[in-house]
N, C-alpha and C positions, 0 to 999 in steps of 0.2 A: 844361630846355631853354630856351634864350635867347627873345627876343622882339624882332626886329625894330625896331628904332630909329633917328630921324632923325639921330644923333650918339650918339658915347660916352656921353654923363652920363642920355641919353634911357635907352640900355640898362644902364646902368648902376643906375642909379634902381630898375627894373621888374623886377629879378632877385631871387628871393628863393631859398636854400636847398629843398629841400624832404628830407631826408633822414628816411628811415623810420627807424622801431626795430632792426624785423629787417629783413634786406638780405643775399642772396647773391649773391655775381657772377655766380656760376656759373649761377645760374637765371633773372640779367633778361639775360644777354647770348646763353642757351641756351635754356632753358626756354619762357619767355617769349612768346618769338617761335615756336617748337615747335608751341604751344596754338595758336596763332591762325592763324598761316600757316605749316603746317608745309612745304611746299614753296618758302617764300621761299628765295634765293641766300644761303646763309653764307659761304663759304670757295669760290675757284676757285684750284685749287692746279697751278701750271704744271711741269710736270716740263723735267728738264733736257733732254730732244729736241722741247720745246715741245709735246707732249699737254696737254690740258686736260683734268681731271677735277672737276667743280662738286660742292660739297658743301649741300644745306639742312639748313635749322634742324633740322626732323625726322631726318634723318638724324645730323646731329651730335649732338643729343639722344638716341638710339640708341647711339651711339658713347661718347658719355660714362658713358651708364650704367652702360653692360657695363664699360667700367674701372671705375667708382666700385663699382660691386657686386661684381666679384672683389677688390679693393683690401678693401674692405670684411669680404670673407671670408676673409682672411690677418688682418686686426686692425687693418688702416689704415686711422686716422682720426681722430675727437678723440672720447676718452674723457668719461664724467660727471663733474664736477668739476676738469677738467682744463683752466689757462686759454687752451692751446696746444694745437692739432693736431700730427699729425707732419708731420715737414719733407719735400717730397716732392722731390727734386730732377728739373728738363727741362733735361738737355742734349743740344738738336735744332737742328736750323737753322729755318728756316721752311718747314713742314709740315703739313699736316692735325693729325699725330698732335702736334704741338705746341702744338695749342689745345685736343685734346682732353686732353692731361694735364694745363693747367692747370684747366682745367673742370673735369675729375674730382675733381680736389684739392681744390677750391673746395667742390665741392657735398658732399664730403665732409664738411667743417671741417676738411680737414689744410689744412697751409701750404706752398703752393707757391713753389719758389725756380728763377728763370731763371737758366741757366749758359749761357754761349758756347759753342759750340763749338772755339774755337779758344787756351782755355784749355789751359796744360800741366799738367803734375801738380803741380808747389805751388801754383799758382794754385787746381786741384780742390781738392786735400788742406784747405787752409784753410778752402773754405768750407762744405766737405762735412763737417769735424769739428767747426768754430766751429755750425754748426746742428745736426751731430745727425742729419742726414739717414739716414730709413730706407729710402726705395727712391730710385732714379733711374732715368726713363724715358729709353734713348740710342740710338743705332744702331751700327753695328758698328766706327766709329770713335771714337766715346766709351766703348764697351765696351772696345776695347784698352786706352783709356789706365786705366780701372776698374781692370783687372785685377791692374794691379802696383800700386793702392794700397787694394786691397782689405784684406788683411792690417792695415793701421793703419787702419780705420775700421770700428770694432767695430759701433755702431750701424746701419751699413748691410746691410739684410737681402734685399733683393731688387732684381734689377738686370732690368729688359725692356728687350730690344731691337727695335726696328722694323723690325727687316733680317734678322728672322730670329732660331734659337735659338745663342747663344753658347757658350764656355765658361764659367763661372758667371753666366751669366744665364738670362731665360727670353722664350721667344717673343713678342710685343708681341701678337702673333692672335690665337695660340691661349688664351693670357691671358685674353684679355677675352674670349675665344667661352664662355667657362666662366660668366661673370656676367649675372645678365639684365637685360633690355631697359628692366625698369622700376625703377628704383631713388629712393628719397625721400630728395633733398638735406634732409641737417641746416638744421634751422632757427635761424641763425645769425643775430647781433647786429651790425647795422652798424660795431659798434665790434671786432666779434671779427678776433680775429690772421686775416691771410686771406694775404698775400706778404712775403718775406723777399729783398730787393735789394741787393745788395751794391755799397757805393759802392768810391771807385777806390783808396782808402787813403792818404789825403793825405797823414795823418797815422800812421803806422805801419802794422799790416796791416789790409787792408780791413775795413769792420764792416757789418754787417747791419743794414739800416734795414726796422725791421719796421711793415710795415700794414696797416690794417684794411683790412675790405670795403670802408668808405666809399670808399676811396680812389680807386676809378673815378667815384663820383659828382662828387668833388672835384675830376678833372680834366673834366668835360664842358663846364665855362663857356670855359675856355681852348682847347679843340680846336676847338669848334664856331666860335667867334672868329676863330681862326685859317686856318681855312678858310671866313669868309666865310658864317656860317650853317651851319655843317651840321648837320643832313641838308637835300638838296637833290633835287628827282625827276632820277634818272639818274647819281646819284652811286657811285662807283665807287672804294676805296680802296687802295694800295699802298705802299708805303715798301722802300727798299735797306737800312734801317737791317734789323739784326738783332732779333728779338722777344725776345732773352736778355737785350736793354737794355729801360731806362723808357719812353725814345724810339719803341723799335717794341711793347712789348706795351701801356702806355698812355697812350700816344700814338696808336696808332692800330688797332690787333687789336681792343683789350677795347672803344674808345670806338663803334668802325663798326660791330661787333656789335649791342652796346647799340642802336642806331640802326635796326638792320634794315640797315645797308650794307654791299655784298659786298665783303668785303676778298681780293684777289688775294695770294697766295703760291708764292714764289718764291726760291731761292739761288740767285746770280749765281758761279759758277764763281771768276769772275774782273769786276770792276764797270768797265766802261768807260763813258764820256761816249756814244756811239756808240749802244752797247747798251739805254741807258738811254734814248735816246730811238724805240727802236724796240717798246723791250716796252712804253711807255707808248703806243704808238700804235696797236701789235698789239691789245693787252688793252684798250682803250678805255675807258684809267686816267683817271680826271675829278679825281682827290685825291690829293695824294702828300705824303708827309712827305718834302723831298730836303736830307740834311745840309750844312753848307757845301761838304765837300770833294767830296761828288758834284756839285754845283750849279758848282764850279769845272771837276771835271774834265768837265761836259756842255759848259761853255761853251770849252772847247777844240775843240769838234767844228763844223767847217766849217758856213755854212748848206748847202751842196749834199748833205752825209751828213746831214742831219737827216733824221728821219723828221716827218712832219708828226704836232703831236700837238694833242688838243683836252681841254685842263686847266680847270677852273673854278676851283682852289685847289690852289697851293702854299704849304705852312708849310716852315721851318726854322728850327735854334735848334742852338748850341753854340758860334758866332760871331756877332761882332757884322759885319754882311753891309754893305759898302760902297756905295755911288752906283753905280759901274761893274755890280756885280752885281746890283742891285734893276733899274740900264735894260737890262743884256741879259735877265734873268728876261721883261719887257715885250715884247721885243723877239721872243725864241726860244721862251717858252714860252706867251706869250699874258695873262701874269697878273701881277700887282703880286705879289713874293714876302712874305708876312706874316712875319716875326720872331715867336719866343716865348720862353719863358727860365723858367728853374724848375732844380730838382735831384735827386736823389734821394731826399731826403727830405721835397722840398717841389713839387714842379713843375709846370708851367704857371700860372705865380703872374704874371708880367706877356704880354703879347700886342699884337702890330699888328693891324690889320685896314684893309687897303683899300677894302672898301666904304663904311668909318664916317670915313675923312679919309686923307687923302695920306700914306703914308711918306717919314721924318723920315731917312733915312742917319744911322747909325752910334748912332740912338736907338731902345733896343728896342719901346717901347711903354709900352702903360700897365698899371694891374692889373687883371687880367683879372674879369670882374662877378663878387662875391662875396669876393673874394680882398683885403686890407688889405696895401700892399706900400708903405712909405717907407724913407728913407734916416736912421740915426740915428746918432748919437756911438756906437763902440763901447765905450767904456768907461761909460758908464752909461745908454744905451740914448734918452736923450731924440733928440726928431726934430730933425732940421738944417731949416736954410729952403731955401729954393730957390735954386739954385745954387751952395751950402755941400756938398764933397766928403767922404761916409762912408759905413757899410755898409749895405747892402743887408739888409732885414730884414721879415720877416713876420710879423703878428699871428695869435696864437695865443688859442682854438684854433680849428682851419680841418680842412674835409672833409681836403683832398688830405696834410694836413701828417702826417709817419709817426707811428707809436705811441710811436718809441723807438728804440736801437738794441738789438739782440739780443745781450742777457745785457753788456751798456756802459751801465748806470747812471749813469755818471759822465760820460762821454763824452755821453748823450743832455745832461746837463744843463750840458755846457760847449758847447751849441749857443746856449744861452736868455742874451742878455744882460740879461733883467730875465723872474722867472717862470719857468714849464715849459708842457706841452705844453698844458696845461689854460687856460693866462692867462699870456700874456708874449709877446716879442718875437722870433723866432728868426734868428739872422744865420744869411746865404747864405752867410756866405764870401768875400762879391764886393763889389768896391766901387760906390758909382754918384751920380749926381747928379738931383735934382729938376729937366728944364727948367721956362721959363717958364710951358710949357704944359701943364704937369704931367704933361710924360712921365719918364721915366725914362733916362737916360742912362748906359751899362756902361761904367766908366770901367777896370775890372780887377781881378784874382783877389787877395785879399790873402792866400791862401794858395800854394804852391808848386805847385798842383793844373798838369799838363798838357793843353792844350786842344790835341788833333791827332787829324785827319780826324773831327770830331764826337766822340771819345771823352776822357774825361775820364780822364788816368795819375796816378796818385800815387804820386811819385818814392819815397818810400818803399819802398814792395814792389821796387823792381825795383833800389834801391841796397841790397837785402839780399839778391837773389838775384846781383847783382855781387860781393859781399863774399864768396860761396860758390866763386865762381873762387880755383884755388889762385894764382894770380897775383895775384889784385888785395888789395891792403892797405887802401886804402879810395876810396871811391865818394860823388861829389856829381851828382847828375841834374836836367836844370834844363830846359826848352822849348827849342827851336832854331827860330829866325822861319825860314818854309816857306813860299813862296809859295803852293804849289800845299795845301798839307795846317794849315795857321795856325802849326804847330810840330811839329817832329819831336823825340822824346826823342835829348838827349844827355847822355854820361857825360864826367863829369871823374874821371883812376883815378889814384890814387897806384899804382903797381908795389909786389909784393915786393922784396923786396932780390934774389932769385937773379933775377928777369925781366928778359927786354930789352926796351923795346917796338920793338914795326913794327907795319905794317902787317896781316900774318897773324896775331898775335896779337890784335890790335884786332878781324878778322873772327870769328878763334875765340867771343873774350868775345862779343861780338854772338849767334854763336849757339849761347852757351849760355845767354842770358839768354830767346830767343827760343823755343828748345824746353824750356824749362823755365816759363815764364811766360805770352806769349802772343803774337802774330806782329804784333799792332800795338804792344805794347809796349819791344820789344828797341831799344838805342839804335842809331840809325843812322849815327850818329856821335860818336865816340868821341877823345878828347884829353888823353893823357898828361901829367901833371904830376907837378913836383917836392916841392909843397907844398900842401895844401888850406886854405882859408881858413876859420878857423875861427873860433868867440868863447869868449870865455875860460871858460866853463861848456861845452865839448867841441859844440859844435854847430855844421853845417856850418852858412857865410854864403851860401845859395845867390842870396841876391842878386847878390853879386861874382860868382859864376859864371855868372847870366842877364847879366851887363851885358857880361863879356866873350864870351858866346855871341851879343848883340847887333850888338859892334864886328866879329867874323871876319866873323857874316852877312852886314855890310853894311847 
């Protein structure tokens, strides 16, 4: 936990590590808190007619159990000598039973892996095979989509549903009503395998960025920063993001737990500016993780529709958040909005904080205490001086940084431009600049990665599930500048030779990329062409494609 300081370099200075041997998540963000105060507020889960049902520690410790001991009594878990759990897959939205099966998993030593709910079925299939996954906890809308890709995923042996007993699945209830109450989490190595997070596939198909336990310890410097100190008396947590992301399980689930702080759970149907300012006023939310594109779409909403809200801290990160939106965040929400910045393999590695100096527009901040973040020459990793434009890189090794990718040997080590996870430098991917003042300055993605409404696409996956339209001959997918959302994916399609294009074709491909893939991913616009630009080793030039997605934009 941080320590209060007259300035950055004050808290900076005063932070040391402290990282145990053994370490399970499951038991300091469960457990933990269980023993001491077992009636403290864990989880307050609002249902969609606005019911409030309050979960404590004691309770959710109860609840975890009884998973982790019928889990337990089927074979699920991590075996003696074995350097990996099994792969547990959560595709829930935000739920009770969705911290309860990462929990379980945890205390387990199996590895739990967050899935979207609003993944289609190549999107499952992928990451449900690339892991190995043996059970998935879902509800009765993840179970359908189960159902037809059951047959190609041999390793998958048991499916619970929340919503009841399925067709090949089994009850989430009655499940656990079978396991008891007291079950003894594995005593697990800080460094042992504990989450499997699939990034967006920047580069071909998504890959697994596997991490340890530590990895909640690693992000505590940067959350508690970013909101200003946390934990605070009266503090109160929520986020729009999904828990299926980094963003919302540690970013803000795992870290408020840990904290003893009650984090609010909630699916928004449908996310309006409007809404978002009423559940935060209802629920007397003090902390919220709000992504750019929620923080744009609140700042649409009238002051006479606001609901009055009383915030002590806003964080957000996946844009770099403008002057205009840092003085209305002041203005509507009560609060200087903090910046932070990280990935999924590395995250909450730089941070603002308002209490410790003014925010800089359009300058993410600095590295978060603990955390080694400069800017270095990508090709042989030496550091640039200040104000010398390169990437964005992190010293290695570090709590929050992943273990690897999952069963990408190669791919972990073309992250490292000098070293591996143990000793070296790791590029972000991103470009940036050392300011004067030794902030850090996000100058731009040097990969093709997609930045819209907070989520990070990787034109890859979704120019291969383009390519699977019997129409389309080939596919270049680039960002489209969104006022409202940073960038909207769009396709550039060569036709078959039998195709015509229009209009209603352009809608078709849209949705079949959409019900195949994932409902933020599909392009939303779409621009036939006669030739794709290409280089002479067969690779699209998606630069030419962003520049002329620049010029239509405007």
């Amino acid at each position: 936990m941080l320590t209060r300081g007259k300035d950055w370099e004050d808290v900076r200075t005063s932070f040391r590590w402290q990282i145990p041997e053994r370490y399970n998540i499951g038991v300091d963000i469960c457990d933990r808190w269980a023993e001491t105060e077992p009636d403290r507020e864990a989880i307050a889960e609002v249902a969609q007619d606005g019911s409030v049902r309050r979960y404590s520690f004691g309770e959710l410790r109860t609840m975890t159990d009884k998973l982790a001991s019928a889990l337990a009594g089927r074979g699920v878990g991590r075996r003696a000598g074995e350097a990996n759990g099994d792969r547990i897959g959560v595709l829930l939205p935000q739920r009770i039973e969705t911290a309860v099966a990462h929990i379980a998993a945890l205390k387990l030593g199996a590895i739990s892996i967050p899935l979207f709910t609003l993944f289609g079925p190549e999107a499952l299939m992928h990451r449900l095979a690339d892991s190995g996954a043996s059970v998935v906890v879902t509800d009765v809308e993840g179970a359908a989509k189960l159902a037809a890709l059951r047959p190609d995923l041999p390793d998958l042996k048991l499916i619970l549903c929340v919503d009841g007993p399925q067709e090949g699945c089994e009850d989430f209830e009655t499940f656990c009503a079978g396991g008891s109450s007291s079950f003894t989490p594995v005593d697990t190595a800080a460094n042992d395998s504990a989450l499997i997070i699939y990034t967006s596939g920047t580069t071909g198909a998504p890959k697994g960025a596997l991490h340890a336990h530590r990895v909640l310890l690693g992000h505590l410097p940067g959350v508690e920063i970013s909101h200003d100190f946390l934990p605070q008396p009266g503090d109160r947590m929520w986020t729009p993001a999904d828990w299926a992301w980094i963003g919302g399980l540690l970013d803000v689930l795992m870290p408020a737990l840990h904290h003893g702080v009650p984090v609010v759970a909630h699916r928004f149907r449908k996310f309006t500016g409007e809404g978002a300012f009423a559940f935060i006023a209802e629920h007397g939310i003090r902390n919220t993780f709000l992504p750019p594109t929620a923080l744009k779409m609140m700042r649409l909403v009238p002051p006479e529709k606001r609901a009055s809200v009383d915030l002590r801290s806003v964080a957000s990160g996946g844009e770099t958040l403008g002057v205009e939106l840092i003085e209305w965040g002041r203005d509507a929400l009560g609060v200087t909005i903090n910046e932070f910045y990280g990935q999924t393999e590395c995250n909450m590695v730089v941070s603002s904080c308002a209490e410790l100096e003014p925010a800089k527009p359009g300058v993410m901040g600095r590295p978060s205490p603990g955390h080694e973040v400069i800017v270095v020459d990508e090709d042989d990793g030496s550091p640039l001086a200040v104000g010398e434009e390169g990437a964005i890189a992190v010293r290695a090794p570090d709590p929050v940084m992943f273990l690897g990718y999952w069963n990408r040997a190669e791919a972990t080590a073309e992250k490292f431009v000098t070293g591996d996870v143990n000793d070296g430098w790791m590029l972000m991917g991103d470009r940036g600049v050392i300011e004067d003042d030794g902030r850090i300055r996000f100058i731009g993605r040097d990969d093709d990665v997609i930045s819209s409404a907070g989520y990070r696409i990787g034109p890859a996956e979704v120019e291969d599930c383009l390519l699977r339209h019997p129409a389309v001959k080939m596919a270049g997918v680039v960002g489209w500048p969104d006022d409202l959302r940073g960038h909207v994916v769009a396709a550039f399609i060569v036709l078959a030779e039998e195709a015509v294009p229009s209009d209603e074709l352009a809608k078709e491909i849209a949705e079949f990329v959409k019900s195949h893939l994932a409902a933020h991913e599909y392009p939303r616009i779409i621009r036939f062409v006669d030739e794709m630009p290409m280089t002479t080793t067969g690779k699209i030039i998606r630069a030419k494609l962003r520049e002329t997605a620049a010029q239509e934009a405007g």
